[in-house]
BAKE-334975 format. One record per residue: residue number from 0; x, y, z of N, C-alpha, C, CB in turn. Coordinates in pm, 1 decimal, m for minus. Glycine has a CB too. Layout:
<NUM, <X, Y, Z>, <X, Y, Z>, <X, Y, Z>, <X, Y, Z>>,
...
# end
This chain:
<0, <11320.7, 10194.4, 8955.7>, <11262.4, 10293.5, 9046.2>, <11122.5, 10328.6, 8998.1>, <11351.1, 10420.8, 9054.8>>,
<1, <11036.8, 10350.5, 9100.5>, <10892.8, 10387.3, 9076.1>, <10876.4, 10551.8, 9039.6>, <10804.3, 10347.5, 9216.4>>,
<2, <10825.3, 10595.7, 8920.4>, <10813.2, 10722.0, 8919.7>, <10644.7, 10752.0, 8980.4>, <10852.6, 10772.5, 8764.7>>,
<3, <10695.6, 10851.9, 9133.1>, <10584.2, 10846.6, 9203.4>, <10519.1, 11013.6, 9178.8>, <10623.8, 10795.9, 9367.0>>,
<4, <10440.8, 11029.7, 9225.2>, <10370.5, 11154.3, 9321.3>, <10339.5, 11148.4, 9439.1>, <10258.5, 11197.4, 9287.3>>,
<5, <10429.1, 11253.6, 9513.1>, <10391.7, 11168.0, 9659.8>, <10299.2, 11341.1, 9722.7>, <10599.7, 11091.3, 9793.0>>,
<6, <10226.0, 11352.7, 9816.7>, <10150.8, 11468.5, 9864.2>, <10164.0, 11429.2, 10016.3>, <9987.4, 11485.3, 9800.7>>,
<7, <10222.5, 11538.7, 10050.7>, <10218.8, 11542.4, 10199.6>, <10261.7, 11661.9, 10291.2>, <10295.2, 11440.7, 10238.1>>,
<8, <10243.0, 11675.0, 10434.8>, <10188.8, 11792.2, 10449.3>, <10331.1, 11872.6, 10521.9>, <10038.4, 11780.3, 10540.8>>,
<9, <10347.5, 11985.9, 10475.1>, <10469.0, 12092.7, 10523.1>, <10452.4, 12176.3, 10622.1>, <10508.7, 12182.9, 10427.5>>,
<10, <10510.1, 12215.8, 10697.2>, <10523.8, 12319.9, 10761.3>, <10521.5, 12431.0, 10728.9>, <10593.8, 12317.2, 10804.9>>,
<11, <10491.9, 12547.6, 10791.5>, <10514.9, 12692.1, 10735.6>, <10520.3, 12799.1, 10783.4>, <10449.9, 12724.6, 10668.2>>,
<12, <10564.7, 12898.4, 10757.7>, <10601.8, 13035.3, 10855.8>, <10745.6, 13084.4, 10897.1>, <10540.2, 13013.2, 10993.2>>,
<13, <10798.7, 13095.9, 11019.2>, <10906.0, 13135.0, 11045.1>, <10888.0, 13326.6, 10990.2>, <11018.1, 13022.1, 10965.6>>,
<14, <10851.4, 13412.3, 11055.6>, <10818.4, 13559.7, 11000.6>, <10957.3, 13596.5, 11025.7>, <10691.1, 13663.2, 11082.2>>,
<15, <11017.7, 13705.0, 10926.6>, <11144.7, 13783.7, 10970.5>, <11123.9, 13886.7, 11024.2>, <11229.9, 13817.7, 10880.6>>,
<16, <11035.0, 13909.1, 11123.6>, <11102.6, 13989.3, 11240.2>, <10988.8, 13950.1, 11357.0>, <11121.4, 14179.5, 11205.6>>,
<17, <11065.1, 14001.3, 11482.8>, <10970.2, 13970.7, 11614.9>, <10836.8, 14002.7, 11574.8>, <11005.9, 14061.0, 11753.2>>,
<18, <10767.5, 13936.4, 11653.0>, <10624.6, 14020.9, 11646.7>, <10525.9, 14000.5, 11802.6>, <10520.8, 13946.6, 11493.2>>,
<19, <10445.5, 14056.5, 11841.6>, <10355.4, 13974.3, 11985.4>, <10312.2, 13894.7, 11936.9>, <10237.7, 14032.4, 12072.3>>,
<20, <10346.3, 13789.6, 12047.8>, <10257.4, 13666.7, 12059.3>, <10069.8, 13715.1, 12083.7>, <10329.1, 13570.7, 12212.1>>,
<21, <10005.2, 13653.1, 12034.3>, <9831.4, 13703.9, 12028.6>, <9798.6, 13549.1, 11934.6>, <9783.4, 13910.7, 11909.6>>,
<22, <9661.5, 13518.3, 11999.8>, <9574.7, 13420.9, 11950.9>, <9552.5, 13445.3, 11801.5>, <9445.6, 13421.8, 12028.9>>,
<23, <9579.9, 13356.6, 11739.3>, <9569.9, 13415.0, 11557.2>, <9396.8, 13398.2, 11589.0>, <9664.7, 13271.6, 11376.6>>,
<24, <9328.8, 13491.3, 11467.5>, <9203.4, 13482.3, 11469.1>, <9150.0, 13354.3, 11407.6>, <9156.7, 13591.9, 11412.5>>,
<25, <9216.5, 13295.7, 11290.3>, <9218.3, 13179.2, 11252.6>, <9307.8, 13017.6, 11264.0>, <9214.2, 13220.1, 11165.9>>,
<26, <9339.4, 12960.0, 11323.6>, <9415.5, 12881.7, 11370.0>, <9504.5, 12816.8, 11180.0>, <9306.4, 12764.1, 11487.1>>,
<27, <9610.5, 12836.3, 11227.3>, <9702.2, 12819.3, 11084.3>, <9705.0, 12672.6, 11064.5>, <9873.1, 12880.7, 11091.9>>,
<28, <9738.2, 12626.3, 10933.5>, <9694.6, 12467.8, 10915.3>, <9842.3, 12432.5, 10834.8>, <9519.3, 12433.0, 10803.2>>,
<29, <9880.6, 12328.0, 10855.0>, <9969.9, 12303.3, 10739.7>, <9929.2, 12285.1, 10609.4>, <10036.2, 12203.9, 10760.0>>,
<30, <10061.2, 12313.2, 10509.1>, <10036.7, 12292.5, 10373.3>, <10045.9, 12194.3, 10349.1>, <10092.6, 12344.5, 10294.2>>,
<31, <9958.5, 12174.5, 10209.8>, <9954.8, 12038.5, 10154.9>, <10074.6, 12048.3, 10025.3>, <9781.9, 11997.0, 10099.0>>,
<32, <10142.5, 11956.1, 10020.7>, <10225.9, 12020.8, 9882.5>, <10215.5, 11914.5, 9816.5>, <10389.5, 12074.6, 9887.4>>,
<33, <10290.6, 11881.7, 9681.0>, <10301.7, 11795.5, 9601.9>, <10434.7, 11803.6, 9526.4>, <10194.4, 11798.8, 9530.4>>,
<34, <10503.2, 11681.6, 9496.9>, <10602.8, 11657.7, 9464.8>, <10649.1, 11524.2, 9357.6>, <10644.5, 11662.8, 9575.6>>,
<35, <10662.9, 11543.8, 9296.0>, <10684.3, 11423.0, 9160.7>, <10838.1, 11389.6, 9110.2>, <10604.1, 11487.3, 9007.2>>,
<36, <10872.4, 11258.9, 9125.4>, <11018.1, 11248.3, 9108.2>, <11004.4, 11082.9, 9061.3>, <11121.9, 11290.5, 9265.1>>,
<37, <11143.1, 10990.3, 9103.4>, <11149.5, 10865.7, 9088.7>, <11156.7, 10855.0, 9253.4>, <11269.7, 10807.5, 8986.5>>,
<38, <11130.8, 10771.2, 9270.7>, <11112.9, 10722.5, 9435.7>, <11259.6, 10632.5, 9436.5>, <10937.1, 10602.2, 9478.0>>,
<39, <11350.2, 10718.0, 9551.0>, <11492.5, 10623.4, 9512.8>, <11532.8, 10521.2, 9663.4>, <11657.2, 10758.6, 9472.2>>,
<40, <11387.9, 10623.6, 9756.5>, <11430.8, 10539.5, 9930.3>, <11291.8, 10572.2, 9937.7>, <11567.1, 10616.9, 10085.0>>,
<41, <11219.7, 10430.2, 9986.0>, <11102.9, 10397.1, 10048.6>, <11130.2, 10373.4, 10177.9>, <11038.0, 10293.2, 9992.8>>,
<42, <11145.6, 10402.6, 10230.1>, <11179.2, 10393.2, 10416.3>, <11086.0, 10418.5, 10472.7>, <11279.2, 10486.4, 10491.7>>,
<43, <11107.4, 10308.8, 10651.8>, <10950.0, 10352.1, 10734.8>, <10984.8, 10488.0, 10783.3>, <10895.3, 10242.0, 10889.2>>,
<44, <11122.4, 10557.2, 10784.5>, <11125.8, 10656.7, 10861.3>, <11103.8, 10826.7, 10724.9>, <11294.8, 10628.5, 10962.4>>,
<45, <11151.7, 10807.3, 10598.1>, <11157.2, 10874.9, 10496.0>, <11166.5, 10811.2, 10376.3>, <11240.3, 10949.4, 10508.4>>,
<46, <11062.7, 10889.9, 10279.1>, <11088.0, 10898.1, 10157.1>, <11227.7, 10956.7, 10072.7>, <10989.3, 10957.8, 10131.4>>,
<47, <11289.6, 10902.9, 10008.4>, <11348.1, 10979.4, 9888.1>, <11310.4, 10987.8, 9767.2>, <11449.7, 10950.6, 9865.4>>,
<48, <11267.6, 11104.1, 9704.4>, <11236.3, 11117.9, 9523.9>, <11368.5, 11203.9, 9428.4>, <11064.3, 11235.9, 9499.4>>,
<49, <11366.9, 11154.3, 9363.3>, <11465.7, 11230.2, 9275.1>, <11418.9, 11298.7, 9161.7>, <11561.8, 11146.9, 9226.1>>,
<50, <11393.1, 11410.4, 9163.7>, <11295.1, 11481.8, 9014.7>, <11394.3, 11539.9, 8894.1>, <11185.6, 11646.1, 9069.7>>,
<51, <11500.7, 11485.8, 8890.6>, <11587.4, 11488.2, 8760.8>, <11650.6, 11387.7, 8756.4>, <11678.6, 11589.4, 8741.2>>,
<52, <11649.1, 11308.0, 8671.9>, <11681.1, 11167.1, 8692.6>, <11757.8, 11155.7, 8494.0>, <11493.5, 11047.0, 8751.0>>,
<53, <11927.8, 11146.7, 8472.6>, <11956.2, 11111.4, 8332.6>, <11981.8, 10984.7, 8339.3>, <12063.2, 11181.9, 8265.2>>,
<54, <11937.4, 10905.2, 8156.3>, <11943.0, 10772.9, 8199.0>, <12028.6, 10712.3, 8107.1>, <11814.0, 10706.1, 8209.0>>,
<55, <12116.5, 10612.8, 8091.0>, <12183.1, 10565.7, 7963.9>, <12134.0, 10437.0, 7935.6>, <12335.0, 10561.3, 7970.5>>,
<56, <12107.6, 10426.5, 7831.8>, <12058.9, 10283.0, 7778.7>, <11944.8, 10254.2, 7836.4>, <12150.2, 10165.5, 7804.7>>,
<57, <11849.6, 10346.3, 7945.4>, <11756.1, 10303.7, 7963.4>, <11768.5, 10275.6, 8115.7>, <11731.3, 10210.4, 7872.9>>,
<58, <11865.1, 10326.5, 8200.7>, <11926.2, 10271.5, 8302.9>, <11930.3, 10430.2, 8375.9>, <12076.4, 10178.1, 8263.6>>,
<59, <11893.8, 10435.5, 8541.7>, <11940.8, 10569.9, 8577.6>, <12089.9, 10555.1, 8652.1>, <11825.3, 10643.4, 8678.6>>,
<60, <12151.8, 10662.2, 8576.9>, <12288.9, 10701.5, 8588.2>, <12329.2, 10830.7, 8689.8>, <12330.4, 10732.4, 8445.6>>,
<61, <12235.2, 10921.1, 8674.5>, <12274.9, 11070.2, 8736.4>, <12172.2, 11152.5, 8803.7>, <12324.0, 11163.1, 8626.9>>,
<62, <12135.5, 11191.7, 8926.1>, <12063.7, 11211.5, 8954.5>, <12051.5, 11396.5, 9017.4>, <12052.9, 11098.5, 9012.5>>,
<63, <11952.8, 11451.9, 9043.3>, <12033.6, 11603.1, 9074.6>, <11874.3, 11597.9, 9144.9>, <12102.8, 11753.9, 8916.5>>,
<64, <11858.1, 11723.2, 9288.2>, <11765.2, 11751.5, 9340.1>, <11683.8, 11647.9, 9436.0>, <11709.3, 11796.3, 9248.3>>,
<65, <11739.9, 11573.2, 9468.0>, <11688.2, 11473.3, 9585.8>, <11677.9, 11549.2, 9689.4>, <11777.0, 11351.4, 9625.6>>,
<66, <11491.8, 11488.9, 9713.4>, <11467.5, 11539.5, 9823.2>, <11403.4, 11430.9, 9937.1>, <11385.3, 11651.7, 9789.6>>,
<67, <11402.9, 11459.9, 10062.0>, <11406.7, 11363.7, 10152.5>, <11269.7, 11400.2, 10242.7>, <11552.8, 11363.6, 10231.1>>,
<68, <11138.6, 11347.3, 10189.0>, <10988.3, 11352.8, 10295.4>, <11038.2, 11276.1, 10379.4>, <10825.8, 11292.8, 10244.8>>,
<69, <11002.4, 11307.6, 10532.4>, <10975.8, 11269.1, 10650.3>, <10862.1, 11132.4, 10625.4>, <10922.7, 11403.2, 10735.1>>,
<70, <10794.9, 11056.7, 10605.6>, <10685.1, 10910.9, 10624.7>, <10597.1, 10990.4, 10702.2>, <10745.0, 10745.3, 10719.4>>,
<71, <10628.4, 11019.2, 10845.0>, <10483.7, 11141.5, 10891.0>, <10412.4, 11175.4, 10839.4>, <10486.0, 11255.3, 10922.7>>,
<72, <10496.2, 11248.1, 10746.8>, <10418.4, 11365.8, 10639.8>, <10317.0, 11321.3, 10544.4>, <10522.2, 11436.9, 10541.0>>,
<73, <10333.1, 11180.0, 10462.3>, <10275.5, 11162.7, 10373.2>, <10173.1, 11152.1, 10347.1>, <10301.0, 11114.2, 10343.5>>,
<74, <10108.7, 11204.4, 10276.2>, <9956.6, 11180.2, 10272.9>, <9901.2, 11065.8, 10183.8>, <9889.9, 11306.3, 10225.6>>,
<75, <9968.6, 11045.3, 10068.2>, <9950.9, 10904.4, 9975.9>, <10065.6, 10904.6, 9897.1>, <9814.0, 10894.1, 9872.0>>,
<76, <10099.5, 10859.6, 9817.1>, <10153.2, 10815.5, 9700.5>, <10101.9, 10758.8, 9562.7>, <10214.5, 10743.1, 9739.8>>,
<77, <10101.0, 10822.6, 9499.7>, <10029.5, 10775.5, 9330.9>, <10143.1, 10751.3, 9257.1>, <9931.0, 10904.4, 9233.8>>,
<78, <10151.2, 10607.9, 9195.7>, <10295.1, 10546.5, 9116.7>, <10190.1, 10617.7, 9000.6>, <10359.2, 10327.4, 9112.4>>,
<79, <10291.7, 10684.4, 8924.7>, <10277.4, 10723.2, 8750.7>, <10315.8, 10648.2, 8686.3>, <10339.1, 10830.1, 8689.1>>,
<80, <10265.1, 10666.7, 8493.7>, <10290.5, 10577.8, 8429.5>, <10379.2, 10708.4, 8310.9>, <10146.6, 10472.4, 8391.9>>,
<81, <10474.9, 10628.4, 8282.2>, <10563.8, 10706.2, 8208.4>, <10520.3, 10707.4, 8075.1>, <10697.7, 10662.1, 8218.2>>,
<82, <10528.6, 10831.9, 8024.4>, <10433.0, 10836.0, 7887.3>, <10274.7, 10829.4, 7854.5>, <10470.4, 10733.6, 7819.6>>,
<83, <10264.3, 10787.2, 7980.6>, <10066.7, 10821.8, 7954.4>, <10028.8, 10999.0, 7953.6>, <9948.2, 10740.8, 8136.4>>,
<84, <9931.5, 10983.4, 7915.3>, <9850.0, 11125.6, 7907.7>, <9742.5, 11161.8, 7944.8>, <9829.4, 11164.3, 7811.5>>,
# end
C-alpha cells in the first residue's frame, strides 16, 4: 500500500437551528482539508486511506479509521516516503 496525502475539498455547515434565508454577504467556499493514511482503494469512483495501519513482520495486518474520499473531491495526491524527514 502507498502511504499517501491526499487534499481535497469538503463540504461545510449544516447550522443547528432555523435561520432566514438572505444572500450571504460573502459567498461560502468549500474547505480544503488534508488527510494522510495508507491508500487501501484507489477507485475511479473513491479513495480509501487507512491512518492506523498495525503491521507484523512488516506486513499490514489491522487496520482502524478508514476513511472513504469521494474522486470528485480530490485535489492531488502526494505518495510519502516512510521515514524521511
Amino acid at each position: 500500500m502507498r502511504l499517501v496525502l491526499i487534499e481535497w475539498l469538503d463540504s461545510f455547515g449544516c447550522a443547528s437551528r432555523w435561520s432566514f434565508i438572505e444572500e450571504p454577504e460573502s459567498p461560502p467556499e468549500p474547505k480544503v482539508c488534508r488527510s494522510v493514511g495508507w491508500l487501501a482503494h484507489d477507485g475511479e469512483t473513491c479513495k480509501v486511506i487507512l491512518p492506523h495501519v498495525a503491521f507484523d513482520d512488516g506486513e499490514p495486518e489491522q487496520a482502524m479509521g478508514d476513511m472513504t474520499i469521494p474522486t470528485c473531491a480530490v485535489v492531488r495526491i502526494v505518495d510519502l516516503v516512510e521515514g524521511a524527514a
